[in-house]
C-alpha positions as CSV (number, residue, x, y, z in Angstrom):
1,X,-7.9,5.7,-10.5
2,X,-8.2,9.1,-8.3
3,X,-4.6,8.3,-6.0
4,X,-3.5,11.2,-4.2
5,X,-0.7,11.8,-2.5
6,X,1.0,13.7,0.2
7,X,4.2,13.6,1.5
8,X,5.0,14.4,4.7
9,X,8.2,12.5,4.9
10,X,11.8,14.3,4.8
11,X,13.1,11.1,2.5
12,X,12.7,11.3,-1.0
13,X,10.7,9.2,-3.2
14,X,9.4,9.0,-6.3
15,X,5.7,9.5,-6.0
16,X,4.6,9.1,-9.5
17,X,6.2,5.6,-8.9
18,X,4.0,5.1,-6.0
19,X,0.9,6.2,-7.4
20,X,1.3,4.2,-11.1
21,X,1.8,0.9,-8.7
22,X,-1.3,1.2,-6.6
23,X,-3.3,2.3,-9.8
24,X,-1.8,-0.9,-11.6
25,X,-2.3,-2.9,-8.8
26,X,-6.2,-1.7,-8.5
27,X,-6.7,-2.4,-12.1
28,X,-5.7,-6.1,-11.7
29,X,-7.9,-6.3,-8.6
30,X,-10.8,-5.7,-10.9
31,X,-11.8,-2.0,-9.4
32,X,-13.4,0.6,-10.8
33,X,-11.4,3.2,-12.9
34,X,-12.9,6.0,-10.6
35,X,-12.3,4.5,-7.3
36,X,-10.4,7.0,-5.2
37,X,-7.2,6.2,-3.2
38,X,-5.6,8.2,-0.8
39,X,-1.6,7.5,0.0
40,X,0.4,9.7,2.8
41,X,3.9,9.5,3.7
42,X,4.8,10.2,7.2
43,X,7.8,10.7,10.0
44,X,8.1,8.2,12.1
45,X,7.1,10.3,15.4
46,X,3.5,10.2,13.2
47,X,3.3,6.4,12.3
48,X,4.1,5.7,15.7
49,X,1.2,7.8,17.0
50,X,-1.5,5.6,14.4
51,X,0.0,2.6,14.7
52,X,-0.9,3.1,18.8
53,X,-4.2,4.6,18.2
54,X,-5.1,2.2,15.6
55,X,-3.4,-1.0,16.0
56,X,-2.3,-0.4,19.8
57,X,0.9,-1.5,19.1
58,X,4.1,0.7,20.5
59,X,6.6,2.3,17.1
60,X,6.6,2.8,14.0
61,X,5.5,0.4,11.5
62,X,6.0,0.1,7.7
63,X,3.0,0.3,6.3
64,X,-1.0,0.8,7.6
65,X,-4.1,0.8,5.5
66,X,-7.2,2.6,6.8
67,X,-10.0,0.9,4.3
68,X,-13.1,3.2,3.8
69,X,-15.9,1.6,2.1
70,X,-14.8,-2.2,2.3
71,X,-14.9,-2.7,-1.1
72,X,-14.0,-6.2,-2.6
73,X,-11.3,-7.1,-5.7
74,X,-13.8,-7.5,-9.0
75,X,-16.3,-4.6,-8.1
76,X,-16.0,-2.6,-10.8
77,X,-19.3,-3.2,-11.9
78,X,-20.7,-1.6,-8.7
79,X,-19.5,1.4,-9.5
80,X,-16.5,3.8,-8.0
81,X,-16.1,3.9,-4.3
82,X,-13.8,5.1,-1.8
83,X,-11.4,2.4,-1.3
84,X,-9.4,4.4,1.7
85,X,-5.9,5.7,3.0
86,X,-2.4,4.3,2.8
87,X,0.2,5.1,5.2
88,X,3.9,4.4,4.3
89,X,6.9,5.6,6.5
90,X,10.1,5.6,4.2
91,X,11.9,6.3,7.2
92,X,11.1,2.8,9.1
93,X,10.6,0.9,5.6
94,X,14.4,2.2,4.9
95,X,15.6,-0.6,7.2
96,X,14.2,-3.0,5.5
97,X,15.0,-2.0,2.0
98,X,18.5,-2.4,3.1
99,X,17.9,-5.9,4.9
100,X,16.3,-6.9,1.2
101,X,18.9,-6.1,-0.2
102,X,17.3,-3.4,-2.8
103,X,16.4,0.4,-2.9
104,X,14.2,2.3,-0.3
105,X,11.8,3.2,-3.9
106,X,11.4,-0.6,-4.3
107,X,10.1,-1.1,-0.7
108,X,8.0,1.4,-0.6
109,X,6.1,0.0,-4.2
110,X,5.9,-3.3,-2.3
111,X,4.7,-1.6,0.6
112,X,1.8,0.6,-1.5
113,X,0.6,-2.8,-3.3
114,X,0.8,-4.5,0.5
115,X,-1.6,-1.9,1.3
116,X,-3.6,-2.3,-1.6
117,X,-4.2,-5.8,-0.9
118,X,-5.4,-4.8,3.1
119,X,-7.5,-2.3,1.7
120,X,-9.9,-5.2,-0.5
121,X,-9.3,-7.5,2.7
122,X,-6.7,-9.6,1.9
123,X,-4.5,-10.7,5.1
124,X,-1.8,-12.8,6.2
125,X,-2.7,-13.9,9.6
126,X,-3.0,-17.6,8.5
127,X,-0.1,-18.9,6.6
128,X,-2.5,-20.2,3.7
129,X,-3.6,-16.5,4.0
130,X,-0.5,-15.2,3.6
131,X,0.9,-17.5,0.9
132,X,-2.3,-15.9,-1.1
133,X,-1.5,-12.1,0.3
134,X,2.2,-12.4,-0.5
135,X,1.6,-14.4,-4.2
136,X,-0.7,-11.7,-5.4
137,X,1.9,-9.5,-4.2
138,X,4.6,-10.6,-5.7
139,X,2.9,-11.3,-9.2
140,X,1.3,-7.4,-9.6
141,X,4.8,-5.8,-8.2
142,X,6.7,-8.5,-11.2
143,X,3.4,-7.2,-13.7
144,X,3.9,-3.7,-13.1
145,X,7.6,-3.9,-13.6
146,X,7.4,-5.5,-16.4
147,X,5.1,-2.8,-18.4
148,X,6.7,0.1,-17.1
């Protein structure tokens, strides 16, 4: 997978962390090895101003996924894509680490395979929806642990 990242964000992370869980992630999703993935980490003064333009929703969020070419899990065989943009904010997801109980690194991997799943159009509006969403989540976070 083609995962860039930039970070923006004054909190350290490890990004090479970030990026091996979204490329696991993808591979389990069925994508194409060439698909590319863009992943920014930003202030919270920035994820406030998408989450309003985007989402209209006042403050910071955790996590938003910006999907490009509404691709599908299991595509591979259609070939690379562009799959889209993730935007963590360690800053806001540093909270919820805490509340977890586990690090800020450990959020943000959930976060990045969260995003994944929006990207390929997985949601959890509807509680059998997000019992699916948060499953899949779960398992590839567990997967990726596992092999690393």
């Amino acid at each position: 997978m083609n995962i860039e990242i930039t970070n923006l964000a004054s909190l350290k992370c490890d990004e090479s962390r970030i990026k091996s869980v979204a490329s696991y992630s993808l591979e389990k999703l069925g994508m194409h090895p060439d698909c590319e993935l863009s992943i920014s980490l930003v202030e919270e003064s920035e994820m406030s101003s998408l989450h309003m333009q985007w989402m209209d929703e006042q403050g910071p969020t955790d996590v938003l996924s910006f999907p490009m070419d509404e691709m599908k899990p299991n595509s591979a065989a259609l070939g690379p894509g562009v799959l889209g943009d993730i935007v963590l904010c360690p800053s806001y997801a540093e909270a919820q680490a805490e509340k977890a109980g586990h690090s800020l690194q450990e959020e943000l991997e959930l976060l990045t395979v969260h995003g994944v799943l929006h990207l390929l159009g997985f949601d959890h509006r509807e509680s059998e929806e997000e019992r699916v969403m948060f499953s899949m989540q779960d398992e590839y976070l567990k997967g990726w642990r596992i092999q690393i």
